[in-house]
N, C-alpha and C positions, 0 to 999 in steps of 0.2 A: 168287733163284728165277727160273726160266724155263720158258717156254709154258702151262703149268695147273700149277696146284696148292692148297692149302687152308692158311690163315693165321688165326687166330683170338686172341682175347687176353680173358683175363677180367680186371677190376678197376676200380677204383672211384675216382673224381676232385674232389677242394675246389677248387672256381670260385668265384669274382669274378666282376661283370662287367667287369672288366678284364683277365680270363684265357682261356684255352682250352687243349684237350687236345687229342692228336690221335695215333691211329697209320695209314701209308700205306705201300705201296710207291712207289719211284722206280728210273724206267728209270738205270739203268749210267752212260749220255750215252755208251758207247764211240766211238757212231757219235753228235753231237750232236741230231741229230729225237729219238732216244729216251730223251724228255725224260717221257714219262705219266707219270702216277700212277694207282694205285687205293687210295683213302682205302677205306680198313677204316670210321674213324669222327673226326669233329670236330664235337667241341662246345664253342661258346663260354658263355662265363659270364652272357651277360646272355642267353641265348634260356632259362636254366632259368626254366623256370614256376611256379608253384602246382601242387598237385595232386597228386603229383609229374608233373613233364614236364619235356622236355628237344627240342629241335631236333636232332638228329641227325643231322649231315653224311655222306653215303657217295657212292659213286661215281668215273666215270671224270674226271679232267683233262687236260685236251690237252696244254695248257702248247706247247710248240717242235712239237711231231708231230703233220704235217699227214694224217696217217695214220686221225687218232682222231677219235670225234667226240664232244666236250665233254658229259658227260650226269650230271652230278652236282648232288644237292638234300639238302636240311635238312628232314628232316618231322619231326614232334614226335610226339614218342612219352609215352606212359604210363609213363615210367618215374622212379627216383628215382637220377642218376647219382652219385651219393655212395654207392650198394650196389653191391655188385659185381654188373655182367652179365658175358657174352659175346657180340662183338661178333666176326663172322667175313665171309670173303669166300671162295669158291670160285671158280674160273677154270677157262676152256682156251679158246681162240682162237675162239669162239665168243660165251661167253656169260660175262661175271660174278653171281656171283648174292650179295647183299649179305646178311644175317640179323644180328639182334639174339634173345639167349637161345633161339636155336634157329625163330625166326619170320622169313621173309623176307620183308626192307623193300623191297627191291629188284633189278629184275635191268635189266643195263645190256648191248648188245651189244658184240661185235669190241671186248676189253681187249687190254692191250698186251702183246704176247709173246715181249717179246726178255727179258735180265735182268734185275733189279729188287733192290734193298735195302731192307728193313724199315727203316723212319725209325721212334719214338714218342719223343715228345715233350709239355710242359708248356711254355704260353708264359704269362708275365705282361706288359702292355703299358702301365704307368705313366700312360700319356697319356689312356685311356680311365675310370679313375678317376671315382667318383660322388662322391668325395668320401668315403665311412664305408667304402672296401674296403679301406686302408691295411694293417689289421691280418690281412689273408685270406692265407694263403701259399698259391698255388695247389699243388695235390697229383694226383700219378694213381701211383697205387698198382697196382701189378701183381701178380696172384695167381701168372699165369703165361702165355708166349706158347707157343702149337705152331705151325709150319710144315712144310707136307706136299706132296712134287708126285707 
């Protein structure tokens, strides 16, 4: 995708605290600075709470591109990420605007607007183990992704 457009994903994720989920875009690199990101959404296994809640990763990442400026946070939200939400970003060279089931968590300025690839991904990270998450296969279950410019 490039300069604006609307990406969203609904589905629902089995964490560990030695897991995380995660869907983003990533610049091309044709040109290497166009290195950003804009995470949709990353959550790790040990930020879910009680309650339900969950730490919610969104926002811009610089990474190589001195262009951007680094604006990404983890706020906890009310929710139970093992249901399915939807988790979306909207763009255009202006403005990112970040939303969780239709409520915006976030809005971040000047996102990156060259090309970019849909990454999603499930990580497990063995080293981070509590000891009883052995038997957890982390999971992120996709209902379904749209992308729109």
């Amino acid at each position: 995708m490039q300069g604006n457009g609307h990406v969203e994903i609904t589905c629902r994720m089995t964490l560990s605290p030695r897991s995380m989920a995660a869907l983003w875009l990533a610049g091309w690199e044709v040109d290497p600075i166009e290195s950003g990101e804009l995470c949709v959404f990353e959550v790790f296994g040990r930020s879910i709470g009680a309650g339900p809640s969950a730490e919610v990763g969104m926002g811009i990442k610089r990474l190589r591109d001195p262009r951007l400026i680094q604006d990404f946070d983890a706020r906890r939200l009310a929710i139970d990420v093992a249901t399915d939400h939807l988790y979306a970003v909207d763009w255009d060279a202006a403005e990112a605007t970040f939303s969780v089931d239709g409520v915006v968590v976030r809005r971040c300025p000047r996102p990156p607007t060259y090309p970019m690839q849909l990454m999603v991904a499930v990580f497990d990270f063995p080293g981070w183990s509590v000891g009883d998450d052995d038997a957890v296969v982390p999971s992120l279950e996709v209902d379904r992704i749209v992308c729109r410019r």
